[in-house]
N, C-alpha and C positions, 0 to 999 in steps of 0.2 A: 504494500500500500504506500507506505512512503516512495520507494522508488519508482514509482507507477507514475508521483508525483514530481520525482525528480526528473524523469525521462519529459515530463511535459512541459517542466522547467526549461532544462537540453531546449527545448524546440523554440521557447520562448529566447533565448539565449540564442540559439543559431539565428531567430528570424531579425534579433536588433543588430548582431553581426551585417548579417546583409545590409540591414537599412543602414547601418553607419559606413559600412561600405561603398554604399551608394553616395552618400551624404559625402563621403570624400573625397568620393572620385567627380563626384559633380563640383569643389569648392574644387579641385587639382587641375578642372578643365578651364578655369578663369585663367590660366597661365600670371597668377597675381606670384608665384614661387616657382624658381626655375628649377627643371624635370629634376636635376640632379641632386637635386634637398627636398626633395618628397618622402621624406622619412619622416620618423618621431623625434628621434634624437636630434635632428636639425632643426626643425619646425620648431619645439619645445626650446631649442636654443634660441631663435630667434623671438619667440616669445618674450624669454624673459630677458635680452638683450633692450627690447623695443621698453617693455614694461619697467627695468628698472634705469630706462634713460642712456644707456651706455652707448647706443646707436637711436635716428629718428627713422630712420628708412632700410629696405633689403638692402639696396645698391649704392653706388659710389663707392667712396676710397675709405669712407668712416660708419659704411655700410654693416649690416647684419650680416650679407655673405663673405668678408671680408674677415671679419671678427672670427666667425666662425672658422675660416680655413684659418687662420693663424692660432686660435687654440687648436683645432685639429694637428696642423705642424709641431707645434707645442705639447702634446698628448694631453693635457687639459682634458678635452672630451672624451679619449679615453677612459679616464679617472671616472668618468659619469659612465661610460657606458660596463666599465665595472661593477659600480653601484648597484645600476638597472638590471644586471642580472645575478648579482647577490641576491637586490630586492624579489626578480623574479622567481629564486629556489627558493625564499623563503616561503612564500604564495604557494608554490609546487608542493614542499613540507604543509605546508598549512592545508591545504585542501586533503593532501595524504592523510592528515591527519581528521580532517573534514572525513572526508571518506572511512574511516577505520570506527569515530564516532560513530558515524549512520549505520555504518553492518553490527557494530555492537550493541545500538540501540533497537536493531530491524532483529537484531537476536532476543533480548530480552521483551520485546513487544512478542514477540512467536511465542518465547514461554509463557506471559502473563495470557494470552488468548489461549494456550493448552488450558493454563491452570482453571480460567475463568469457562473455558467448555467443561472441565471437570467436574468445576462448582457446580453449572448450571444443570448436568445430568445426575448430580446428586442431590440437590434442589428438588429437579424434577420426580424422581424418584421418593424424594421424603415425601413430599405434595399426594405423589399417589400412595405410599405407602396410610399418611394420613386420613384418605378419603378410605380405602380398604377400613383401617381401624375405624371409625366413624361411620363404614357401615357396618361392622359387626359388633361395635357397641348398640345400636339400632337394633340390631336384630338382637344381642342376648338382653336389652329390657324389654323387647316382644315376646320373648322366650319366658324371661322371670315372669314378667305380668300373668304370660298366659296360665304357668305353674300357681301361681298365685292363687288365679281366679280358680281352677281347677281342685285345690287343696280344698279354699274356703268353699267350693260345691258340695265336698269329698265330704268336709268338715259339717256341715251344716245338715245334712243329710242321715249323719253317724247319730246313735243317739248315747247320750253319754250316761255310763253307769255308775 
C-alpha cells in the first residue's frame, strides 16, 4: 500500500521532470545564454555573480562569462563542483536510507495487519462462541422452567401423607 503510493508519486515526479524540462528548454531557446553555459553549474554561477553585484551583465570584459572562465582557469569552480557532488551522495545516502525506512516500516505495517486479522478472527469467533452460549443458556431456562412446571404438576397431584 505504501508503495503503491510511492510508485504514483515516481509518476508525479517523472511528469514535473518533463515539464521543467520543457520549461528549460523553452527559457534555453531565447539564446539570452550562450549554448556553451547551458549547464547548472554555470547558470547558478552566473546567478549569483549578477545577484551579489560582482558583474551587471553575461558579456563584455567584466562580464559573467568572463568571471566564470577565469574561476574555471583558477579551479574555483571546481571546489563547487566538488561540493555538489558530496552534496549529491549525501541525498543518495539519505534516500538509501529513505528507502530502508519505508521497507522496515512496509514490514512492521504487514505484521500489525497479521496480528490485527488474528485479532479480528478471534473477535469473530468469541462473538459466535457468545451467541452459541446465549443460546443454550435460553434453552437450559426453557428446560429448568419446563422441569419446574412439571415437578409442581407431579407435586400437586401426589397426595401427601
Amino acid at each position: 500500500m505504501i508503495l503503491d503510493a510511492l510508485y504514483g508519486k515516481q509518476t508525479d515526479v517523472d511528469n514535473l521532470i518533463t515539464e521543467t524540462q520543457s520549461a528549460l528548454d523553452a527559457l534555453y531557446s531565447l539564446d539570452i545564454i550562450f549554448g556553451k553555459y547551458r549547464h547548472f553549474v554555470a547558470v547558478a554561477s552566473f546567478c549569483e555573480y549578477i545577484h551579489s553585484g560582482r558583474c551587471d551583465s553575461l558579456e563584455g570584459s567584466n562580464g559573467a562569462y568572463n568571471l566564470y572562465e577565469s574561476e574555471l582557469r583558477q579551479n574555483i569552480i571546481i571546489g563547487q563542483l566538488s561540493a555538489v557532488i558530496e552534496g549529491l551522495a549525501q541525498i543518495r545516502n539519505a534516500q538509501y536510507m529513505l528507502y530502508e525506512a519505508i521497507n522496515e516500516s512496509n514490514q512492521i505495517l504487514s505484521n500489525i495487519a497479521g496480528e490485527l486479522s488474528g485479532i479480528r478472527k478471534a473477535a469473530s469467533e468469541t462473538a459466535a462462541t457468545a451467541v452459541s452460549t446465549e443460546y443454550y443458556a435460553k434453552q437450559s431456562a426453557n428446560n429448568s422452567r419446563i422441569l419446574v412446571d412439571i415437578g409442581c404438576a407431579n407435586y400437586g397431584n401426589k397426595t401427601i401423607e
